[in-house]
N, C-alpha and C positions, 0 to 999 in steps of 0.2 A: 589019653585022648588028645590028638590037636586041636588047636584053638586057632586058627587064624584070626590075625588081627591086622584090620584096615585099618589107615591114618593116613592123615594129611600131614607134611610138613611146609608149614607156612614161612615162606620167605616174603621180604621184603615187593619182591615185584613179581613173586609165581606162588600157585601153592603146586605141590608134588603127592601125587596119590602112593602111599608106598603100602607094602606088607610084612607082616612079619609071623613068626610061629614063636605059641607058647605052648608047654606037654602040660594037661593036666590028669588028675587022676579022672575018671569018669562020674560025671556030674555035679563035679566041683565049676565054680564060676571063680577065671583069675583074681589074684590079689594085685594092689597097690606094688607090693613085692614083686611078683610077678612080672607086672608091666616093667617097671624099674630094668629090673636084669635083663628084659629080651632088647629093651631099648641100650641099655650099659655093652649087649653084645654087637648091637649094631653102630656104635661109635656115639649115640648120643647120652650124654651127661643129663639129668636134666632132675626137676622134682614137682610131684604133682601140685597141680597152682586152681584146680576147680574139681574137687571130687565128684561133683554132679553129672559135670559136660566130660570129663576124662581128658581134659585138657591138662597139656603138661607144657612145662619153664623152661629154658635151658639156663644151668646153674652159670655157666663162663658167661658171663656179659659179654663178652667178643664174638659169639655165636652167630653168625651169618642165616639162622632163621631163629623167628620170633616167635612161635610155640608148635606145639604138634598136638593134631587132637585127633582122636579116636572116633571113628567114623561107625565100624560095625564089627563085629564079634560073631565070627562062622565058626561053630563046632562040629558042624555037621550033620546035626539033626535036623528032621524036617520041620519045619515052621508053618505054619499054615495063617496064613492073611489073607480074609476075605477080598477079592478083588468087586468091589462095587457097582464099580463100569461093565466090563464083563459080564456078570449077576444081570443087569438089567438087559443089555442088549440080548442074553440068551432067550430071557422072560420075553421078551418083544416078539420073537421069531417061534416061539414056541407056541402051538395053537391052544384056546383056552383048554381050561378041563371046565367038562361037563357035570354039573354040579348032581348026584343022585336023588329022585326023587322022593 
């Protein structure tokens, strides 16, 4: 199963929205490992520095950006998130229901 993974790499005067792909077996959620190597294939060095937020360090101190964080995790399932707004505006325009007697 793919996993795309959105991140940010934060420099000093820009952040950059990048992507990257991880294979995993189906219904596995990546590891630390994981991240590690997709990030190791795309040139960056780095070690994770907040297990919470998925924020990651670059080990070289000379790194030209100052961390990369992990934004969102698309495998491709569908998700489903209440839209709120939506939900109400339909409720508005929809005539009432007639209560039975």
């Amino acid at each position: 199963m793919e996993c795309i993974v959105h991140f940010d790499v934060v420099h000093p005067d820009q952040v950059k929205e990048l992507r990257g792909l991880i294979m995993l077996e189906a219904g596995k959620a990546p590891t630390e490992a994981d991240f590690l190597g997709m990030f190791k294939d795309m040139g960056y060095e780095l070690r994770l520095s907040d297990k919470d937020k998925l924020v990651f360090t670059p080990l070289n101190a000379n790194a030209d950006y100052k961390e990369i964080r992990i934004r969102n995790l698309d495998t491709g399932e569908d998700t489903y998130v209440e839209d709120r707004n939506l939900k109400s505006v339909i409720s508005n325009l929809l005539p009432p229901q007639s209560k039975p007697l």
